[in-house]
DSSP file (Angstrom, degrees, kcal/mol; ACC not computed):
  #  RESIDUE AA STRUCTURE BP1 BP2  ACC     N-H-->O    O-->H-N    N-H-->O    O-->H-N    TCO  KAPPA ALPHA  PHI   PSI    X-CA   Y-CA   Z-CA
    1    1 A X              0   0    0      0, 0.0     2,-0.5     0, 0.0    64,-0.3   0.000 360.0 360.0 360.0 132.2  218.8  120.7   39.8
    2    2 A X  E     -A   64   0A   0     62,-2.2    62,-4.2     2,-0.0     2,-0.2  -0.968 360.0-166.4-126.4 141.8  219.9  118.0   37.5
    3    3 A X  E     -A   63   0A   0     -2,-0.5     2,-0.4    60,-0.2    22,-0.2  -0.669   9.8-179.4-125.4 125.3  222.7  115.7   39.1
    4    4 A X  E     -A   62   0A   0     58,-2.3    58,-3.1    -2,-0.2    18,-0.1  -0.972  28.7-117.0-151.4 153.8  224.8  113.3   37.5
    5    5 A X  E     +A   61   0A   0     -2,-0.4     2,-0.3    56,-0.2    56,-0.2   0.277  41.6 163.2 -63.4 173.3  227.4  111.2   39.2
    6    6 A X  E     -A   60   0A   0     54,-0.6    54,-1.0    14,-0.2     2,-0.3  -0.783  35.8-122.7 176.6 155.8  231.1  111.5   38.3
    7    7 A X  E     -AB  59  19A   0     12,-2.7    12,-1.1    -2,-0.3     2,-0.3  -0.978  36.4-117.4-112.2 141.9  235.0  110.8   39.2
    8    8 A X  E     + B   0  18A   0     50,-1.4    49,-0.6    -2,-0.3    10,-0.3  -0.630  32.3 177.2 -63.0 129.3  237.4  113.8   39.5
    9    9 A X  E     +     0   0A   0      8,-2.4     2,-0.3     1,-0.4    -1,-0.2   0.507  66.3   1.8-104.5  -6.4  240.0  113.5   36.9
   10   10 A X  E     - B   0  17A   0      7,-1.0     7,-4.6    45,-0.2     2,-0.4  -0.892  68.1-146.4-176.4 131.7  242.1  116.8   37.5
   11   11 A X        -     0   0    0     -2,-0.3     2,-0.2     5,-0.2     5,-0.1  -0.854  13.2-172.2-113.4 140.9  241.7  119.7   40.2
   12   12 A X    >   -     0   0    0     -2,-0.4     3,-1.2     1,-0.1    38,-0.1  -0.765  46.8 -63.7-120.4-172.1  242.4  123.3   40.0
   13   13 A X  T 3  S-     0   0    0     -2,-0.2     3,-0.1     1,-0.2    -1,-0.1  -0.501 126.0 -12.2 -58.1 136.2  242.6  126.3   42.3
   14   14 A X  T 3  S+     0   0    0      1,-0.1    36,-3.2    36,-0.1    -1,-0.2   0.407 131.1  56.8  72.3  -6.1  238.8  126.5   43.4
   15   15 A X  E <   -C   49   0A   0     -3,-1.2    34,-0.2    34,-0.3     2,-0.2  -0.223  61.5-132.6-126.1-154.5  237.5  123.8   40.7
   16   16 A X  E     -C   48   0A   0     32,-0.7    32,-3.8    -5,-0.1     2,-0.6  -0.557  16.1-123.7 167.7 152.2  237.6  120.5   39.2
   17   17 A X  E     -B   10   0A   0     -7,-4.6    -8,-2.4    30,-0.2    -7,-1.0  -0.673  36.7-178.0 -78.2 118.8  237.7  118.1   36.2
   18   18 A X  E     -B    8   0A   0     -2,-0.6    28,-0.4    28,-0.4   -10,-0.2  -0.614  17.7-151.1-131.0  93.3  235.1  116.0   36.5
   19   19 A X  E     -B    7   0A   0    -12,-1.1   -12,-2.7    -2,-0.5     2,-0.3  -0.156  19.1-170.5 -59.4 122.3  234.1  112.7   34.0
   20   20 A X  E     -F   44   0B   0     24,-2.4    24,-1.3   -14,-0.3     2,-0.3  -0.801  23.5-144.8-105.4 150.7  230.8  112.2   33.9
   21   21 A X  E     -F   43   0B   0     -2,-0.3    22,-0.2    22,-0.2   -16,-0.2  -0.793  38.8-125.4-125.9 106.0  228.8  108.9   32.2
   22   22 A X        +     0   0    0     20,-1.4     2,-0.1    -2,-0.3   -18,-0.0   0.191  63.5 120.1 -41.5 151.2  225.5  110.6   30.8
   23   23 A X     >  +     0   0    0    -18,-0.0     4,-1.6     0, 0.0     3,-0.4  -0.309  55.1  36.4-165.1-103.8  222.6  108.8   32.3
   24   24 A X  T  4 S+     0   0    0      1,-0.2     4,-0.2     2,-0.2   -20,-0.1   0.755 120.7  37.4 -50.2 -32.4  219.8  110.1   34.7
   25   25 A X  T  4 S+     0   0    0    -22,-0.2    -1,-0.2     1,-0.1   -21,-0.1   0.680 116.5  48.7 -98.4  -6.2  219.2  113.4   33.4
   26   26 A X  T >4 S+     0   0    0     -3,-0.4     3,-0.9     1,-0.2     6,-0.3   0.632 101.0  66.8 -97.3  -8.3  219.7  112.7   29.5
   27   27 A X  T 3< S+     0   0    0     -4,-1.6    -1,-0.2     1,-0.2    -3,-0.1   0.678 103.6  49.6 -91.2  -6.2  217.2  109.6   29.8
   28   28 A X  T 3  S+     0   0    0     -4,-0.2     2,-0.6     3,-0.0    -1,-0.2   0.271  91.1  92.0 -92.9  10.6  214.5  112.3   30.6
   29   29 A X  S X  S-     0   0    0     -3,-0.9     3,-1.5     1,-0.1    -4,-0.0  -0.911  78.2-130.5-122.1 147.4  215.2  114.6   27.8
   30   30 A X  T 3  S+     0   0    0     -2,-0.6    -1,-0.1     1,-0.3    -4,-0.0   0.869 107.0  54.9 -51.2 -45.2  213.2  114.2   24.3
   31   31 A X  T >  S+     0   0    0      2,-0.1     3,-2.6    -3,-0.1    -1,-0.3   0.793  80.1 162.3 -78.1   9.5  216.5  114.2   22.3
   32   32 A X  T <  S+     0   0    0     -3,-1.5    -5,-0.1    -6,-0.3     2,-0.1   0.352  72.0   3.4 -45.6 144.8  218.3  111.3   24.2
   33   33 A X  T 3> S+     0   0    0      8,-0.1     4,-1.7     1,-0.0    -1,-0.2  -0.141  94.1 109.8  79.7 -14.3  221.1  109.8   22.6
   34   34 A X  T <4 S+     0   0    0     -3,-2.6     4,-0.3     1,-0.2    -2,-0.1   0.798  80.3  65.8 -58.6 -10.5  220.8  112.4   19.6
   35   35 A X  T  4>S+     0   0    0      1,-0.2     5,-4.7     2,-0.2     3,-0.4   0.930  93.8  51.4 -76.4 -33.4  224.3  113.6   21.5
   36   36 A X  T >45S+     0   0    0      4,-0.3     3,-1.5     1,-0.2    -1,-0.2   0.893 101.9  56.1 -88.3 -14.4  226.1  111.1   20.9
   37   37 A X  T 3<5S+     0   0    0     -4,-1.7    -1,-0.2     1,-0.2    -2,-0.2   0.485 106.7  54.7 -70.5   4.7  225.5  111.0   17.4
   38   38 A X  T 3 5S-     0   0    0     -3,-0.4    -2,-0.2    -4,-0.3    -1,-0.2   0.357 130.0 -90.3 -99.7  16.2  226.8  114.3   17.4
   39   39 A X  T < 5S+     0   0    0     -3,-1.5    -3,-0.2    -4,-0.2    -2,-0.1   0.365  98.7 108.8  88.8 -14.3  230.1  113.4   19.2
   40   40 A X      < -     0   0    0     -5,-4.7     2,-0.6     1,-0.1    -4,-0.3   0.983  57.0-168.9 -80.1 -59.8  229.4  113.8   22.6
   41   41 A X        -     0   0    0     -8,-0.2    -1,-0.1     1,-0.2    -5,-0.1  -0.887  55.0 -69.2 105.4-126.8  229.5  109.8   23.2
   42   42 A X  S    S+     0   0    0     -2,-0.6   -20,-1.4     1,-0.3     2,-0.4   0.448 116.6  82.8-150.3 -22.2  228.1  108.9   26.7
   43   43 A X  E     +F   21   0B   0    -22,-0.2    -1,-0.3    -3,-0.2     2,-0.3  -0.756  51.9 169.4 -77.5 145.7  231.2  110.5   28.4
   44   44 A X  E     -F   20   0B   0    -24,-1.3   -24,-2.4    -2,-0.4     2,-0.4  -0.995  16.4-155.9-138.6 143.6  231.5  114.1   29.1
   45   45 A X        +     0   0    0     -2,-0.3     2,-0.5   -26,-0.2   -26,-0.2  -0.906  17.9 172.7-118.1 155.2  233.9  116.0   31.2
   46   46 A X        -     0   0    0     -2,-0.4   -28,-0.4   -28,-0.4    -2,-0.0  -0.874  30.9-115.7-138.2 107.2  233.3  119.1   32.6
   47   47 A X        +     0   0    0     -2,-0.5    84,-0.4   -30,-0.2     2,-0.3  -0.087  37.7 178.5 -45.3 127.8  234.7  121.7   35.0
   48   48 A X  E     -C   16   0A   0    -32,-3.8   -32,-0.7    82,-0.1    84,-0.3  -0.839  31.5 -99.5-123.4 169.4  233.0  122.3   37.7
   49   49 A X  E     -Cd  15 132A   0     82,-0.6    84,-3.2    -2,-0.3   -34,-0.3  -0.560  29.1-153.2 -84.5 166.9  233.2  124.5   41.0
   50   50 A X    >   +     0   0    0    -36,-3.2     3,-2.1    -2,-0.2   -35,-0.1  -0.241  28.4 164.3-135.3  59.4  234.4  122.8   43.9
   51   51 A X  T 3  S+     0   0    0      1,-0.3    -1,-0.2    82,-0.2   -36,-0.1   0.823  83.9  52.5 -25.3 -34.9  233.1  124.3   47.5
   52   52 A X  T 3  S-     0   0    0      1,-0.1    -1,-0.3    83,-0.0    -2,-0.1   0.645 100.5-130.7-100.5   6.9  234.4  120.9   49.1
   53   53 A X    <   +     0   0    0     -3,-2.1    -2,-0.1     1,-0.2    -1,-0.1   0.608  35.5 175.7  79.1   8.4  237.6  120.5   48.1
   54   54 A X        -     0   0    0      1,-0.2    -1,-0.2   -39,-0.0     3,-0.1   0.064  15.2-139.9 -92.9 159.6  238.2  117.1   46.6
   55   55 A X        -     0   0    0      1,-0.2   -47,-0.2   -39,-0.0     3,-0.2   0.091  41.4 -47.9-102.5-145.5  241.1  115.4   44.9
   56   56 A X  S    S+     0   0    0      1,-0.2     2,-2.4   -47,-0.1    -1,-0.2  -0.272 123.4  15.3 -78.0 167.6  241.9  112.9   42.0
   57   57 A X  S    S+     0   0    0    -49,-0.6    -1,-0.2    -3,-0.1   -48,-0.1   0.308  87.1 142.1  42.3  -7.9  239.8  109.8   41.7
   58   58 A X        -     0   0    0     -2,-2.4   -50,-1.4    -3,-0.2     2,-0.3  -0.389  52.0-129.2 -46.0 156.1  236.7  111.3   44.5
   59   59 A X  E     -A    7   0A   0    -52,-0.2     2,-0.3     2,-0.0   -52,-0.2  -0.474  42.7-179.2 -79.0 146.1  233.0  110.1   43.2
   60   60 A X  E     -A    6   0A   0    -54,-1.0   -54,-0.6    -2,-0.3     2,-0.3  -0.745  32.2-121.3-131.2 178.5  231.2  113.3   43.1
   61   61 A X  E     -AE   5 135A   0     74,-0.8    73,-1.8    -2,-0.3    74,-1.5  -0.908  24.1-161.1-111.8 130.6  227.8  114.7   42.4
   62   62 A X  E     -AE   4 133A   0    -58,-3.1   -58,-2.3    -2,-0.3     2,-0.4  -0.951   7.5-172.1-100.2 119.0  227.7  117.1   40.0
   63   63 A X  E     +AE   3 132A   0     69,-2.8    69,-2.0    -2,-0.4     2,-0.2  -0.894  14.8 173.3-117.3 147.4  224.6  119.7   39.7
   64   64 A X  E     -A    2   0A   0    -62,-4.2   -62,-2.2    -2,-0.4     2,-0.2  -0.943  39.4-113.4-130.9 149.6  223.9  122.1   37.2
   65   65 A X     >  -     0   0    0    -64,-0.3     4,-1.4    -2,-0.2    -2,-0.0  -0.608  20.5-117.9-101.8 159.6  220.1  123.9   37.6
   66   66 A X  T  4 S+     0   0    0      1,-0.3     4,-0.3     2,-0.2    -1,-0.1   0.288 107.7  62.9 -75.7   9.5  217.6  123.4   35.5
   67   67 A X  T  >>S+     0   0    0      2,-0.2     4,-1.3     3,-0.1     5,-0.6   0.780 103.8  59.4 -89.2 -55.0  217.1  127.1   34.2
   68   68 A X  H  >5S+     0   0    0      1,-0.2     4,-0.7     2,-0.2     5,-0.4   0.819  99.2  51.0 -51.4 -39.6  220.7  126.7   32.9
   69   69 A X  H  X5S+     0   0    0     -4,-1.4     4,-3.4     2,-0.2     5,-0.5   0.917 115.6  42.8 -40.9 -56.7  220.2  123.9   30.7
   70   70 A X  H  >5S+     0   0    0     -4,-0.3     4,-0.9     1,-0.3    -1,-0.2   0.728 109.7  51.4 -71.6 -22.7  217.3  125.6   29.1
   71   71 A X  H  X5S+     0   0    0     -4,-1.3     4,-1.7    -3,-0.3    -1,-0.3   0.531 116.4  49.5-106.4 -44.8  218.8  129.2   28.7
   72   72 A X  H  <XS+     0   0    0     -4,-0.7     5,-0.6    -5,-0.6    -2,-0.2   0.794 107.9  54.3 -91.9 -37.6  222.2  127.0   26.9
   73   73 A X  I >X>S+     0   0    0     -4,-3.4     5,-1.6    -5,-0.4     3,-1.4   0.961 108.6  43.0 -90.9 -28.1  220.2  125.3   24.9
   74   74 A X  I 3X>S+     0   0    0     -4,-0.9     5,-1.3    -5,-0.5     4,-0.5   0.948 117.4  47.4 -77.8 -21.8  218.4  128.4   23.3
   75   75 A X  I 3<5S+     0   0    0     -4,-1.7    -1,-0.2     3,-0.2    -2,-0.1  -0.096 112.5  48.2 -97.3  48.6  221.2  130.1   22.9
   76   76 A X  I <45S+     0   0    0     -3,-1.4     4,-0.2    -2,-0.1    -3,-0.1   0.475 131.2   8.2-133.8 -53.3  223.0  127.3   21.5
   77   77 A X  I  <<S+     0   0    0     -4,-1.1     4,-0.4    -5,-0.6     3,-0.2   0.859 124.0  45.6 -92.0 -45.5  220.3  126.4   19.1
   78   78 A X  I  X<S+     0   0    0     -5,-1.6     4,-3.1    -4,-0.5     3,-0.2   0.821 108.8  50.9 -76.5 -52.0  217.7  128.4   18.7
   79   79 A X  H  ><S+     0   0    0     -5,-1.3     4,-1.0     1,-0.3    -1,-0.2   0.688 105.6  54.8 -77.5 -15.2  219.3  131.8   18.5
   80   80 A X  H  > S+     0   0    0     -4,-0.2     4,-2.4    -3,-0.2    -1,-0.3   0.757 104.7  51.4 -86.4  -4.4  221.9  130.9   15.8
   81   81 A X  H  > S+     0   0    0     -4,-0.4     4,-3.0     2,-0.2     5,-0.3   0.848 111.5  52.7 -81.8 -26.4  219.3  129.7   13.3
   82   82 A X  H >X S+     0   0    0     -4,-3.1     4,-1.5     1,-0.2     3,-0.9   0.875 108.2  48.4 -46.9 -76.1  217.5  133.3   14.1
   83   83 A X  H 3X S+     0   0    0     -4,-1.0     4,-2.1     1,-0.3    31,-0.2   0.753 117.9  44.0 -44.2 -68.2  220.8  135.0   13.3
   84   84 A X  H >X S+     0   0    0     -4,-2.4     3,-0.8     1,-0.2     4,-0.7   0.939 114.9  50.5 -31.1 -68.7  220.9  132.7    9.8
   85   85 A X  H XX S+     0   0    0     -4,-3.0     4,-1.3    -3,-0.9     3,-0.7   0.822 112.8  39.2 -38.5 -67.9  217.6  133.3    9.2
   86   86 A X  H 3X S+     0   0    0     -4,-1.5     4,-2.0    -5,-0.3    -1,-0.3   0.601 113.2  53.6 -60.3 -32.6  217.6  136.9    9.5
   87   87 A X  H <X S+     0   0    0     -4,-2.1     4,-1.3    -3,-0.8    22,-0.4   0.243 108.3  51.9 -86.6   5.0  221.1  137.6    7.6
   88   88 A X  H <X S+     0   0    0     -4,-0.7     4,-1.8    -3,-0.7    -2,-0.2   0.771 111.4  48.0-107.9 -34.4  220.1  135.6    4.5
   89   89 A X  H  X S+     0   0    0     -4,-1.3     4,-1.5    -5,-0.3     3,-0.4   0.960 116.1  39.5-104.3 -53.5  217.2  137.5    4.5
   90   90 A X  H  X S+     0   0    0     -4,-2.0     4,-1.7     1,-0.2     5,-0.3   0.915 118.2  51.2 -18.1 -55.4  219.1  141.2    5.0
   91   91 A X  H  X S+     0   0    0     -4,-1.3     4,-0.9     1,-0.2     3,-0.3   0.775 108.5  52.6 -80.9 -28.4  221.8  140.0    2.6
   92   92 A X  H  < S+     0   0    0     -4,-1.8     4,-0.5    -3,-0.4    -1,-0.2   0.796 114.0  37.4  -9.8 -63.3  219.1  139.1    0.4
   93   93 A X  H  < S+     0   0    0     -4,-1.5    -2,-0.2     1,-0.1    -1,-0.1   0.752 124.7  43.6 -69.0 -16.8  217.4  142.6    0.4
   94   94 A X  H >< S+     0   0    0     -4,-1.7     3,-1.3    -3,-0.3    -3,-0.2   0.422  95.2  79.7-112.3 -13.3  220.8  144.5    0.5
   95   95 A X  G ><>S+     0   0    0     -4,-0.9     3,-1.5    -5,-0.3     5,-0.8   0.931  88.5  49.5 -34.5 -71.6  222.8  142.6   -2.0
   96   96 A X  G 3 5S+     0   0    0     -4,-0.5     3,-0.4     1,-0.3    -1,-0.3   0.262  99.2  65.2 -65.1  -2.6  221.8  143.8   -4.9
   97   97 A X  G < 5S+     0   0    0     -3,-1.3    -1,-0.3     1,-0.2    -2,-0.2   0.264 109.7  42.5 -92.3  -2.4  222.2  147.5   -3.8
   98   98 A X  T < 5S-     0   0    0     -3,-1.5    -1,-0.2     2,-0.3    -2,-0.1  -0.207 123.9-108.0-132.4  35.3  226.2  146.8   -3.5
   99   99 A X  T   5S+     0   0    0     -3,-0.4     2,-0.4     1,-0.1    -3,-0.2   0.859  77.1 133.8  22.3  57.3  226.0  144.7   -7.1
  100  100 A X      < -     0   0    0     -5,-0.8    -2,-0.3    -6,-0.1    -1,-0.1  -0.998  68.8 -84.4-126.8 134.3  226.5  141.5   -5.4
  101  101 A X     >  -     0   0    0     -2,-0.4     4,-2.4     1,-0.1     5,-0.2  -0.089  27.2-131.3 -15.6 106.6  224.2  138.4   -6.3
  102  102 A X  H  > S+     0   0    0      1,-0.2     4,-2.1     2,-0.2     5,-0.2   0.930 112.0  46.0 -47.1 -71.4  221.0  138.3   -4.4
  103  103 A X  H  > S+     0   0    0      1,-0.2     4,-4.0     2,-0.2     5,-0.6   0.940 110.4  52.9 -15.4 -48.4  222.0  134.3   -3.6
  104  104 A X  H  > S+     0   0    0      2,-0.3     4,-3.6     1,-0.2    -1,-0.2   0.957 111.1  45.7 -58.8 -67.4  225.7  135.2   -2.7
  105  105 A X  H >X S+     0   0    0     -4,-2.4     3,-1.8     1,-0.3     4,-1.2   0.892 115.4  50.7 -46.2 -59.1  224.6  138.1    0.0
  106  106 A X  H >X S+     0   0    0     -4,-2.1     4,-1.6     1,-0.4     3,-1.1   0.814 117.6  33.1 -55.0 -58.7  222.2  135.8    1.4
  107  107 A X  H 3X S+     0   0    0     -4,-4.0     4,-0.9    -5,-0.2     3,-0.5   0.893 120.8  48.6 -67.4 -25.8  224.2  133.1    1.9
  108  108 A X  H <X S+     0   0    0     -4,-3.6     4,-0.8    -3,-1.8    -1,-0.2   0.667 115.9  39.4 -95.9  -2.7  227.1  134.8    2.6
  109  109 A X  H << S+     0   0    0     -4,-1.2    -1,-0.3    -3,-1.1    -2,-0.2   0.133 110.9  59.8-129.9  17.8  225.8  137.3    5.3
  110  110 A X  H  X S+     0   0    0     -4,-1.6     4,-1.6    -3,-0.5   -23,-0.3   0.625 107.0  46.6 -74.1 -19.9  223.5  134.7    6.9
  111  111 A X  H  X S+     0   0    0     -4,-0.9     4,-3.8     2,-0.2     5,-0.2   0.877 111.7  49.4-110.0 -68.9  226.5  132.6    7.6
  112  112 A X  H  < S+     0   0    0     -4,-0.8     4,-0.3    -5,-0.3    -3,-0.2   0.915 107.3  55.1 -38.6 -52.4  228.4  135.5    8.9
  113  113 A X  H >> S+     0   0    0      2,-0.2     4,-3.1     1,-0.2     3,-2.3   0.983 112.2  47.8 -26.7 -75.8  225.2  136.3   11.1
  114  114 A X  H 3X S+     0   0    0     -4,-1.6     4,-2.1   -31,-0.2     5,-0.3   0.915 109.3  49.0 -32.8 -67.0  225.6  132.5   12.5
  115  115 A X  H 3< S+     0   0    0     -4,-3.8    -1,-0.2     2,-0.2    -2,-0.2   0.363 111.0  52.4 -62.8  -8.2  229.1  132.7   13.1
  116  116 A X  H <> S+     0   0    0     -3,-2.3     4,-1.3    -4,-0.3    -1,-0.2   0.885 115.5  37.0 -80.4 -59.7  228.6  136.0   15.0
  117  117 A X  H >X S+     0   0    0     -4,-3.1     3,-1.8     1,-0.3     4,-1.6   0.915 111.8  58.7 -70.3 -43.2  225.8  134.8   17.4
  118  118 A X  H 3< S+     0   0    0     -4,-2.1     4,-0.3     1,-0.3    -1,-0.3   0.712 117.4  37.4 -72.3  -8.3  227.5  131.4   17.7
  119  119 A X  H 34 S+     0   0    0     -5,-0.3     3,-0.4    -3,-0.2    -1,-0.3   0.888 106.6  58.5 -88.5 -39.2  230.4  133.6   19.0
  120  120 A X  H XX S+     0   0    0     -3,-1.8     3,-3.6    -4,-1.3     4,-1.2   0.667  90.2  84.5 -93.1 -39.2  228.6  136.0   20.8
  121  121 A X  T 3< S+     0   0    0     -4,-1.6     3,-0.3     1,-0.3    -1,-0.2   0.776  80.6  64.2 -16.5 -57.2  227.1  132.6   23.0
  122  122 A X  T >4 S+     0   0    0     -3,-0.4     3,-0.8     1,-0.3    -1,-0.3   0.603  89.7  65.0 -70.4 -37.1  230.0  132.7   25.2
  123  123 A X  T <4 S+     0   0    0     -3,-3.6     2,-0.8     1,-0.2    -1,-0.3   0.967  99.2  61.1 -65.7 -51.6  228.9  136.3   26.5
  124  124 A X  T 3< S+     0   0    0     -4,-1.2     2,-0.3    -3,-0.3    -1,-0.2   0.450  70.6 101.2 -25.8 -16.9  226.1  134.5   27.8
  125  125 A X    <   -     0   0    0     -3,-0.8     2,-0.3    -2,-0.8    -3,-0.0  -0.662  56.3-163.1-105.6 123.9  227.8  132.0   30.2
  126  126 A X    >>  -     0   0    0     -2,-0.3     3,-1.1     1,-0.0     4,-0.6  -0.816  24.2-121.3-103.4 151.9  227.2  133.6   34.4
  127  127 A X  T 34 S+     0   0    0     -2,-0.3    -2,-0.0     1,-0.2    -1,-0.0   0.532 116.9  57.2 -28.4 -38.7  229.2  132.3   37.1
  128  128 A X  T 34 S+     0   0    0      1,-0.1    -1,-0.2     4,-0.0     4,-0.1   0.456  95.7  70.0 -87.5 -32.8  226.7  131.4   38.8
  129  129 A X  T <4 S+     0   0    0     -3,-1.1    -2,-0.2   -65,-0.1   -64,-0.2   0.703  73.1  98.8 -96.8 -36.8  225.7  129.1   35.7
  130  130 A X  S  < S-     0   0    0     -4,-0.6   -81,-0.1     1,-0.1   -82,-0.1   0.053  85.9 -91.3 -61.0 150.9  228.6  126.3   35.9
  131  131 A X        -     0   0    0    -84,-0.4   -82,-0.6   -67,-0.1     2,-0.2  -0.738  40.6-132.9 -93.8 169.6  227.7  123.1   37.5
  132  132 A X  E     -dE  49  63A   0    -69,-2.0   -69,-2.8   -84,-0.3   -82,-0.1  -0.923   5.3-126.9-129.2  96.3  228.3  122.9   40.7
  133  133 A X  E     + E   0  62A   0    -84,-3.2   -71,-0.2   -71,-0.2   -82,-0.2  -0.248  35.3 171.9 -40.2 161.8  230.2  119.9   43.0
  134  134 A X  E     -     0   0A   0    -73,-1.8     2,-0.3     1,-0.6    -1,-0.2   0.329  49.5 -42.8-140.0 -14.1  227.4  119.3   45.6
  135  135 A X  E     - E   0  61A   0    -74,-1.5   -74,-0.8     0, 0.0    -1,-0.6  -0.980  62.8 -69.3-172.7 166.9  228.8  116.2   47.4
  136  136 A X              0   0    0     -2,-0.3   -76,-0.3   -76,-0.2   -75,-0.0  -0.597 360.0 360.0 -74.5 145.5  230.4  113.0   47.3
  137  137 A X              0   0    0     -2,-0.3    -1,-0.2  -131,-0.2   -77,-0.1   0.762 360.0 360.0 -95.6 360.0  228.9  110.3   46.2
């Protein structure tokens, strides 16, 4: 399980908002910091489930396991470049069978491809899968 620290900012039925300041598990991962040049920043907040019950302002521990991480990040990354990859190269062979510009398909039904899977992600997401309060800190 990878654990990171947090304060509840906002509760719901069975859940909670929880602000995180990336640290312990992102100083073990190869891209570190590449998130916050992407926009993430070094806060993140995240719903989590909440078995104990806790209010505004609790410290928490948050866990998410470490199958989930890996399983979100191929289908986050990996699986839309397939989906590119693969429609550029359809709309490529099929273009030209509808008179449309080999280029044009390709680009334009790789993109669609992308936009599918990047959509289609979402099906992905278990219950089971959400981090997880696991205590106070």
């Amino acid at each position: 399980m990878i654990e990171e620290q947090g304060v509840v900012v906002r509760t719901g039925p069975g859940r909670a908002r929880v602000r995180t300041e990336r640290s312990g598990a992102c100083d073990g991962c190869a891209a570190r910091g590449a998130c916050s040049h992407l926009g993430g920043g070094r806060e993140a907040e995240v719903w989590a489930a909440d078995p104990l019950g806790v209010a505004e302002g609790d410290r928490v521990v948050v866990a998410v396991p470490e199958s989930t991480v890996l399983r979100a990040s191929v289908v986050v990354y990996l699986v839309p470049v397939l989906a590119l990859v693969v429609g550029a190269a359809v709309g490529s062979a099929v273009g030209p069978r509808y008179g449309l510009p080999r280029d044009l398909a390709a680009a334009g039904l790789g993109l669609a491809a992308m936009a599918g899977a990047l959509m289609a992600s979402r099906l992905f997401a278990r219950p089971g899968d959400q981090p997880r309060i696991v205590r106070r800190a």
